[in-house]
mmCIF file of the N, C-alpha and C atoms, coordinates in Angstrom:
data_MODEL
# 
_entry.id   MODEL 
# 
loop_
_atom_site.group_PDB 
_atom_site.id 
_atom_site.type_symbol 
_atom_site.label_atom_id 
_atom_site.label_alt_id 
_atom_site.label_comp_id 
_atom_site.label_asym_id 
_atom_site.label_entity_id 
_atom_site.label_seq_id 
_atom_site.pdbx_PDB_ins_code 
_atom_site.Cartn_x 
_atom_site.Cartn_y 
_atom_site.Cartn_z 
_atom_site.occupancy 
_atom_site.B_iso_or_equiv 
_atom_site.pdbx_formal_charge 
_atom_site.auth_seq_id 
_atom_site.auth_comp_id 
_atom_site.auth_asym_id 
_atom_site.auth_atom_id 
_atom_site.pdbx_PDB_model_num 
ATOM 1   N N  . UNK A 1 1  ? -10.260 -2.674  -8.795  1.00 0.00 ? 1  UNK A N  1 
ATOM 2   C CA . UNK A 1 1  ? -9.731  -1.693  -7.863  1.00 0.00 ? 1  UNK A CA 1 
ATOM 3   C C  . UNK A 1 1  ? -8.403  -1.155  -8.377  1.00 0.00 ? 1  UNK A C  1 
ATOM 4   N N  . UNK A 1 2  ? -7.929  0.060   -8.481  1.00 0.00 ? 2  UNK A N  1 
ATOM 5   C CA . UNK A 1 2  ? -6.626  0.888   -8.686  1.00 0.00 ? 2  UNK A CA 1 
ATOM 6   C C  . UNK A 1 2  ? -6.223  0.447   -7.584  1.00 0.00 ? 2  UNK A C  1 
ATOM 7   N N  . UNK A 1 3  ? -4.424  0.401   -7.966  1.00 0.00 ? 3  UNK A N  1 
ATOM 8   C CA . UNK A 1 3  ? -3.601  0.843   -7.084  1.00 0.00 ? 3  UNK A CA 1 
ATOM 9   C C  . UNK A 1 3  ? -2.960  2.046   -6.616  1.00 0.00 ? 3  UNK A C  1 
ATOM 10  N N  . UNK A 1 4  ? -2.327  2.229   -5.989  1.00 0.00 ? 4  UNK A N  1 
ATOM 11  C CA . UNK A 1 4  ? -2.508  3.674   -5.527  1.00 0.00 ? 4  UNK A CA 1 
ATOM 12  C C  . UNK A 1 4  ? -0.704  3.702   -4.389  1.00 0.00 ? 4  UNK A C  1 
ATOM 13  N N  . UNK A 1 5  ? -0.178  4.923   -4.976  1.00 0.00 ? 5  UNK A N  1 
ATOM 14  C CA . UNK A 1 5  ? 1.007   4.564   -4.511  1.00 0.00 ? 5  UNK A CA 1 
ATOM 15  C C  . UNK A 1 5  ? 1.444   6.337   -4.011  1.00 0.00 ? 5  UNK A C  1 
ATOM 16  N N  . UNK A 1 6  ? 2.450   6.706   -2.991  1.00 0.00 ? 6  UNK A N  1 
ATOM 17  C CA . UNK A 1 6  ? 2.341   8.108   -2.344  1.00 0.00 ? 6  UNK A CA 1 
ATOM 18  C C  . UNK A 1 6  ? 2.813   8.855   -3.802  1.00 0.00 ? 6  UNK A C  1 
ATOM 19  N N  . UNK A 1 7  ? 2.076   10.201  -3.434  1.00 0.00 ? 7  UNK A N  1 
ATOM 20  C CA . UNK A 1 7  ? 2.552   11.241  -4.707  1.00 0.00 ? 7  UNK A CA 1 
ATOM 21  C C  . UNK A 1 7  ? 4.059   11.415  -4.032  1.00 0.00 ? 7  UNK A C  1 
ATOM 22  N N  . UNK A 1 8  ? 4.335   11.608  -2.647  1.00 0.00 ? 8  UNK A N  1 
ATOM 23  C CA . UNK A 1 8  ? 6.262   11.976  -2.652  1.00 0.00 ? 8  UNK A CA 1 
ATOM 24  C C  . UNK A 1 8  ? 6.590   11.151  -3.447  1.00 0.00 ? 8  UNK A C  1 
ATOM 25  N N  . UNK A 1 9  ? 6.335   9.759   -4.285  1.00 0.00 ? 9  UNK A N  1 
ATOM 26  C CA . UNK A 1 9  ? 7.303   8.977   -5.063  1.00 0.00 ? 9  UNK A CA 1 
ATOM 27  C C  . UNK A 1 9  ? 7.583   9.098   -5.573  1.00 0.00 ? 9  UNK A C  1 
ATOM 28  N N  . UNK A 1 10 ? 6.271   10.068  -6.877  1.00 0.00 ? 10 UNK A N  1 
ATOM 29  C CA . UNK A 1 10 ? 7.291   10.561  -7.865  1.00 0.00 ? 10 UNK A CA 1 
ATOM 30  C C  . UNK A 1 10 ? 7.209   9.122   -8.957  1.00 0.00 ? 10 UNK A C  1 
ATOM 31  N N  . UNK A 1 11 ? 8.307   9.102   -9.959  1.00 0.00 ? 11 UNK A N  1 
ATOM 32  C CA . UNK A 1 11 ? 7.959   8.175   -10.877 1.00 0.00 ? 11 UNK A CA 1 
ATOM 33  C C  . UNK A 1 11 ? 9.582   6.932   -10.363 1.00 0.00 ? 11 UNK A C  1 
ATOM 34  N N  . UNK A 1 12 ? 9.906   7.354   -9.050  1.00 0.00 ? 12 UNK A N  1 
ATOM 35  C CA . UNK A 1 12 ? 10.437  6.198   -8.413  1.00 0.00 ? 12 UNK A CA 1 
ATOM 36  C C  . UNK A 1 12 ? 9.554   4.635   -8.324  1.00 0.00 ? 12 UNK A C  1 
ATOM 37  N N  . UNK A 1 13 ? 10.625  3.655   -8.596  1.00 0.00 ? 13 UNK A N  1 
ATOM 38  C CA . UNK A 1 13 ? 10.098  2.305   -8.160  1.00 0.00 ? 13 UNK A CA 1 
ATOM 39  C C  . UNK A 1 13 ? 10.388  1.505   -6.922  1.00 0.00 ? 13 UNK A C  1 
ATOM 40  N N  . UNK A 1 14 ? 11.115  2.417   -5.953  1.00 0.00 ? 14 UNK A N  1 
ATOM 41  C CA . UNK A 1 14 ? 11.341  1.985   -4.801  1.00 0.00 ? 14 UNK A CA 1 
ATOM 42  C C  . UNK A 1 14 ? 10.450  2.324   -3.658  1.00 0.00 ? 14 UNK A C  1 
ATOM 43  N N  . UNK A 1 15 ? 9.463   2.461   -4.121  1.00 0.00 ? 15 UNK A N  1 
ATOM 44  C CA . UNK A 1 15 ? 7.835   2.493   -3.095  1.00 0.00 ? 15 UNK A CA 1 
ATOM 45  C C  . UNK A 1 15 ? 7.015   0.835   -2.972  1.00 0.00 ? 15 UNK A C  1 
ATOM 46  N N  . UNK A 1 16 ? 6.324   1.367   -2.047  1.00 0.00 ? 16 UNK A N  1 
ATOM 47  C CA . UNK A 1 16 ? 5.114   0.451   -1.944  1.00 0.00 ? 16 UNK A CA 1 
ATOM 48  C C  . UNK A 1 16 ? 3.465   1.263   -2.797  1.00 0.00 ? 16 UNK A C  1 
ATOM 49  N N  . UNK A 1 17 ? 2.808   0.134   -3.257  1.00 0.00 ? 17 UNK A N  1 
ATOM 50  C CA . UNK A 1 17 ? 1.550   0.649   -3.318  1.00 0.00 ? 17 UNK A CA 1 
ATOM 51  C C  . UNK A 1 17 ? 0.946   0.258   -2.790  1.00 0.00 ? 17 UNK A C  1 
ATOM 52  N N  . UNK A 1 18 ? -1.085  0.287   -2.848  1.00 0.00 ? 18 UNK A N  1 
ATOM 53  C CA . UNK A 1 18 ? -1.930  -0.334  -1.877  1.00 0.00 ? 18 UNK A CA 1 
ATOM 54  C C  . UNK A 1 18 ? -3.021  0.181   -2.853  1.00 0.00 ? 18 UNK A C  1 
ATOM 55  N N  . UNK A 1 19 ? -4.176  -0.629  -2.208  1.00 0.00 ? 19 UNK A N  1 
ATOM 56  C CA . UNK A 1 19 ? -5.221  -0.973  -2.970  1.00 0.00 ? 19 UNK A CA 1 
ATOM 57  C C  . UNK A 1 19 ? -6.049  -1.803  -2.005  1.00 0.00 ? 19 UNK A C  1 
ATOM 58  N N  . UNK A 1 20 ? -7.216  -0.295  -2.188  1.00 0.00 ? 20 UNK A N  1 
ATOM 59  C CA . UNK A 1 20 ? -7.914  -0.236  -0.671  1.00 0.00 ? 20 UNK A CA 1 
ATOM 60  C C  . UNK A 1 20 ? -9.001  -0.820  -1.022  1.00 0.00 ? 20 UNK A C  1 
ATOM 61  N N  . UNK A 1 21 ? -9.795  -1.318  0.044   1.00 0.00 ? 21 UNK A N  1 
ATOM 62  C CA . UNK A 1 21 ? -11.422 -2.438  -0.413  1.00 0.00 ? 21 UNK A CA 1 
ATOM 63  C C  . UNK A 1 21 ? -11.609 -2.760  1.030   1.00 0.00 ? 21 UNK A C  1 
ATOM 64  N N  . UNK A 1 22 ? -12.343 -3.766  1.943   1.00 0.00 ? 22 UNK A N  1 
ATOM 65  C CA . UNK A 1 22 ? -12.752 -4.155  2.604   1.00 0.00 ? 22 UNK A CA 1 
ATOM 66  C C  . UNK A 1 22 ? -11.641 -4.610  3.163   1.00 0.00 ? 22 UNK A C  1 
ATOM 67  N N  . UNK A 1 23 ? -10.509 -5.487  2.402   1.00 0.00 ? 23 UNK A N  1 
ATOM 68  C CA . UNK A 1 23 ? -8.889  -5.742  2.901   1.00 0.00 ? 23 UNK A CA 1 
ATOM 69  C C  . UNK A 1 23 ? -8.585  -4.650  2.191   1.00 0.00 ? 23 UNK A C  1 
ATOM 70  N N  . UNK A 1 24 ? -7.090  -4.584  2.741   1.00 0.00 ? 24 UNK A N  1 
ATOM 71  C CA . UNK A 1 24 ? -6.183  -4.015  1.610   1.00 0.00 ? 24 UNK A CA 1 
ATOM 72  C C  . UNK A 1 24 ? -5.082  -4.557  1.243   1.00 0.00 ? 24 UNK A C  1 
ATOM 73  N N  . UNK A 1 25 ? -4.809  -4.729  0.372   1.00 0.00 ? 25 UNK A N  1 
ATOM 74  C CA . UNK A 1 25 ? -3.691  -5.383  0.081   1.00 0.00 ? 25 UNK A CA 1 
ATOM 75  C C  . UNK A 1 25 ? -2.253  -4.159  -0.575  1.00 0.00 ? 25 UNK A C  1 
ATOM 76  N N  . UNK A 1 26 ? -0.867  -4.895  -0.301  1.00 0.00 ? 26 UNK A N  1 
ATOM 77  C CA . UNK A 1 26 ? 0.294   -4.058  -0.168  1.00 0.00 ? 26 UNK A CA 1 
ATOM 78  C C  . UNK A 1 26 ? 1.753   -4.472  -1.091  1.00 0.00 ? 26 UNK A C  1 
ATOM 79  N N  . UNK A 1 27 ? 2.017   -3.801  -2.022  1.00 0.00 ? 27 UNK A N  1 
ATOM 80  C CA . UNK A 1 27 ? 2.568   -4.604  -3.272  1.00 0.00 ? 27 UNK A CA 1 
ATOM 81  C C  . UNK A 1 27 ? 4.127   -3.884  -3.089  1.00 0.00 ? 27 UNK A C  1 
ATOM 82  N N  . UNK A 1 28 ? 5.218   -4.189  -3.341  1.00 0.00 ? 28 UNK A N  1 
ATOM 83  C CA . UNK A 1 28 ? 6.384   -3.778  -3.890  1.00 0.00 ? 28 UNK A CA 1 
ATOM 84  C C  . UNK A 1 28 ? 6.265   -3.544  -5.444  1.00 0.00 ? 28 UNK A C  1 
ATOM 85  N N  . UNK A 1 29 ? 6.725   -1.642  -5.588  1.00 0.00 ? 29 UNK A N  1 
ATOM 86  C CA . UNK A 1 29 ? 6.524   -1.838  -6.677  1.00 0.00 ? 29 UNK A CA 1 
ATOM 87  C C  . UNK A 1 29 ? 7.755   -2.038  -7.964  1.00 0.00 ? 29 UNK A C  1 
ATOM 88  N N  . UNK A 1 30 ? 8.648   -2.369  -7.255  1.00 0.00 ? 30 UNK A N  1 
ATOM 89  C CA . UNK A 1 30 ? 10.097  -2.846  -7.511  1.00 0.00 ? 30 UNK A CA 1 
ATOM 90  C C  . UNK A 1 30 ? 9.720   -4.522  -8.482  1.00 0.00 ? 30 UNK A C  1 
ATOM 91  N N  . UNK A 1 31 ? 8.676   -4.906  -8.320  1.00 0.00 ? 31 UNK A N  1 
ATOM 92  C CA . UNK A 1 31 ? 8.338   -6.543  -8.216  1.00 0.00 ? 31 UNK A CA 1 
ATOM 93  C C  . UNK A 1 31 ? 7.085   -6.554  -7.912  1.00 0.00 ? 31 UNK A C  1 
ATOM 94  N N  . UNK A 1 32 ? 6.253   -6.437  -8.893  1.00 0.00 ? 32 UNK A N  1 
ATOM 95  C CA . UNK A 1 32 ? 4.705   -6.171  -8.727  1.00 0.00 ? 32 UNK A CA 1 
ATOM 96  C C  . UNK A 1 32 ? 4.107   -7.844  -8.782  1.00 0.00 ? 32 UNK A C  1 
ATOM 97  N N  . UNK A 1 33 ? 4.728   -8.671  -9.453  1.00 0.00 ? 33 UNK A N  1 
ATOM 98  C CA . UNK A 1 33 ? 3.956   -9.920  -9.624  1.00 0.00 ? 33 UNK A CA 1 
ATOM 99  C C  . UNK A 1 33 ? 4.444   -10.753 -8.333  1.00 0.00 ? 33 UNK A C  1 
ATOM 100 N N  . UNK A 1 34 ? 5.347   -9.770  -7.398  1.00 0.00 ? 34 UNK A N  1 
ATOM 101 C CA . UNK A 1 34 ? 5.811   -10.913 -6.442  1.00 0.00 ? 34 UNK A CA 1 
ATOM 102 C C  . UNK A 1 34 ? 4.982   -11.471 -5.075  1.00 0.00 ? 34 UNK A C  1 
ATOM 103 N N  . UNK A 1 35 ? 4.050   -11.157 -5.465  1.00 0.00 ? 35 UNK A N  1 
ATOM 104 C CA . UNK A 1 35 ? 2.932   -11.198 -3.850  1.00 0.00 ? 35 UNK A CA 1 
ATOM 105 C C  . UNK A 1 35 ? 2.842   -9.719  -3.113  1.00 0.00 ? 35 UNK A C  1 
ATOM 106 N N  . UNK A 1 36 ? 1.515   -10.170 -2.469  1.00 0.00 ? 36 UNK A N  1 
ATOM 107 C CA . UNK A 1 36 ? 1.192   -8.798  -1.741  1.00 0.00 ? 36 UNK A CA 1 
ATOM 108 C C  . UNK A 1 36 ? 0.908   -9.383  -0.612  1.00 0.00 ? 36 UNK A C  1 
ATOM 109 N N  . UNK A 1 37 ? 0.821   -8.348  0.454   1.00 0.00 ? 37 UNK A N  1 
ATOM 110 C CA . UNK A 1 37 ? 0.755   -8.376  1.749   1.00 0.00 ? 37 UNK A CA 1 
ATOM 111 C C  . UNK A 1 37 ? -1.276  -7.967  2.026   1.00 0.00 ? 37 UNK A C  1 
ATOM 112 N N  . UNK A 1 38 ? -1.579  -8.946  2.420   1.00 0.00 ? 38 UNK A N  1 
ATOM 113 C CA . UNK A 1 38 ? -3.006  -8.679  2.603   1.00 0.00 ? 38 UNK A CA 1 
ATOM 114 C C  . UNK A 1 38 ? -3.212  -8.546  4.650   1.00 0.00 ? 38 UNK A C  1 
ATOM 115 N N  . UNK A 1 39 ? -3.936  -6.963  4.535   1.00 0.00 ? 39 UNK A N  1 
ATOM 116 C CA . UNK A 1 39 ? -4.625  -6.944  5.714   1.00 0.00 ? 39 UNK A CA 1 
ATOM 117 C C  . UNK A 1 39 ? -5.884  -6.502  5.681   1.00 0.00 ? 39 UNK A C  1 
ATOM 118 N N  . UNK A 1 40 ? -6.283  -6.653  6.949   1.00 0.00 ? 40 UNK A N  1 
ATOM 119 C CA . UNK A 1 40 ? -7.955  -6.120  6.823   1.00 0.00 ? 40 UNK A CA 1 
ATOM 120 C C  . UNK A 1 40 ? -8.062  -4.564  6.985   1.00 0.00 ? 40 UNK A C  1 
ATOM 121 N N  . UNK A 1 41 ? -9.129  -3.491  6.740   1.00 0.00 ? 41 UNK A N  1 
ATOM 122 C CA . UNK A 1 41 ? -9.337  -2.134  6.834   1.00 0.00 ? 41 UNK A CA 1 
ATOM 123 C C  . UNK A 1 41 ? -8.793  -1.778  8.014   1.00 0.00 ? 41 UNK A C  1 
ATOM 124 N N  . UNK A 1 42 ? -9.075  -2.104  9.431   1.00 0.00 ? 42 UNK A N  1 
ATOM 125 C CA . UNK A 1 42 ? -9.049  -1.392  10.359  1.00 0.00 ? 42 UNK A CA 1 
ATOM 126 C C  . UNK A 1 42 ? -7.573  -1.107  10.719  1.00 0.00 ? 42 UNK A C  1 
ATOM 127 N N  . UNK A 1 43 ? -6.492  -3.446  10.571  1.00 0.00 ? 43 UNK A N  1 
ATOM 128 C CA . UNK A 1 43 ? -5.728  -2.926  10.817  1.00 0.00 ? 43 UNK A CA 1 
ATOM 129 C C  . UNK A 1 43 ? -4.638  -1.920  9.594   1.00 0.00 ? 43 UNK A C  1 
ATOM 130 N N  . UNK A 1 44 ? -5.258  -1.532  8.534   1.00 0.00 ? 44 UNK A N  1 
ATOM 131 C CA . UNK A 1 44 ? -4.340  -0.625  7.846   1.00 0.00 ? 44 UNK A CA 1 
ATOM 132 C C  . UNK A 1 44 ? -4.800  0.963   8.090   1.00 0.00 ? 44 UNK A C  1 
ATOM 133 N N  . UNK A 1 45 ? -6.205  1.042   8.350   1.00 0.00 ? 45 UNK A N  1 
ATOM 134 C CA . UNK A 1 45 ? -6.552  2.365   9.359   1.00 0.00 ? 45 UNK A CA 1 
ATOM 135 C C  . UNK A 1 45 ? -5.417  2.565   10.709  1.00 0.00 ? 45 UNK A C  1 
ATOM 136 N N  . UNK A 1 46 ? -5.188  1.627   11.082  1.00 0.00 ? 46 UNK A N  1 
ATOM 137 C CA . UNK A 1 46 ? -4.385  1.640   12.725  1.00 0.00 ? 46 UNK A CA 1 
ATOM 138 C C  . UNK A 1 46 ? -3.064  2.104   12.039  1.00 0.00 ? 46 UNK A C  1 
ATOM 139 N N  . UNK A 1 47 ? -2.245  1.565   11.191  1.00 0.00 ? 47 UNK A N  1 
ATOM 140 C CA . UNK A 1 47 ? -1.054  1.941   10.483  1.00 0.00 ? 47 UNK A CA 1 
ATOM 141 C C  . UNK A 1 47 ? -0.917  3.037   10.119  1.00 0.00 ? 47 UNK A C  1 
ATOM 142 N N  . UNK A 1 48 ? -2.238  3.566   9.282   1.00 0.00 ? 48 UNK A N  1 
ATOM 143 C CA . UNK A 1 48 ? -1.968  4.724   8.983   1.00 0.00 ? 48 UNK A CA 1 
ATOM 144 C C  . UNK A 1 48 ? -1.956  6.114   10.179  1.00 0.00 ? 48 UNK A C  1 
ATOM 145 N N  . UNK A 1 49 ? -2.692  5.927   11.035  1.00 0.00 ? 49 UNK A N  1 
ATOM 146 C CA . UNK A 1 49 ? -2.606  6.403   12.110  1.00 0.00 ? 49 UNK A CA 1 
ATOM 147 C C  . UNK A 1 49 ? -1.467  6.656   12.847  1.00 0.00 ? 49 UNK A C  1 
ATOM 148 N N  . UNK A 1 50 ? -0.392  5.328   13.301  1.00 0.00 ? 50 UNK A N  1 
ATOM 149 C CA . UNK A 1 50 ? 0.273   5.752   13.474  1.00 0.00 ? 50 UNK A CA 1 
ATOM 150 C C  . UNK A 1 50 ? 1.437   6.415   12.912  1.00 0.00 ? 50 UNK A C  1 
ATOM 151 N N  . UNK A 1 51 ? 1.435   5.868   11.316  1.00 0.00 ? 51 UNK A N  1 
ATOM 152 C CA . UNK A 1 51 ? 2.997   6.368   10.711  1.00 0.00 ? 51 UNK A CA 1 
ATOM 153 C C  . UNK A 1 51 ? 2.747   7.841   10.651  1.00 0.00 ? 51 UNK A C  1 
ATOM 154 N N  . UNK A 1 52 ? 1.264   8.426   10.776  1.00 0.00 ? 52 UNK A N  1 
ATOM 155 C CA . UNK A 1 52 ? 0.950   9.736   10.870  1.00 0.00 ? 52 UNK A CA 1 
ATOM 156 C C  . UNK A 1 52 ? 1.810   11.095  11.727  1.00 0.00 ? 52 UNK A C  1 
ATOM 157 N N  . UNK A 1 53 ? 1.618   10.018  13.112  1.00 0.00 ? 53 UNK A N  1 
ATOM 158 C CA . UNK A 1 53 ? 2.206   10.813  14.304  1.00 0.00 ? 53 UNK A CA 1 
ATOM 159 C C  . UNK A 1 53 ? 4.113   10.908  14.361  1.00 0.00 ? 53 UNK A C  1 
# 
């Protein structure tokens, strides 16, 4: 699976990426080997939803 990080970033390293599948999991990309944040689809569907509004 790619990771996948917002085009506003730009070739900044002070983003997050993500890397979508059945979970998704959520990386700093400041510190990529430092652990990721794992959730399931829906609740990162629900997130995206709201940071939308």
């Amino acid at each position: 699976m790619m990771w996948r990080k917002s085009s506003y970033s730009g070739a900044q390293t002070n983003c997050v990426e993500v890397q979508l599948g059945p979970v998704s999991q959520i990386r700093d990309t400041k510190d990529r080997s430092g652990g990721t944040l794992t959730v399931g689809s829906a609740a990162w569907g629900a997130f995206l939803r709201k940071a939308k509004r």
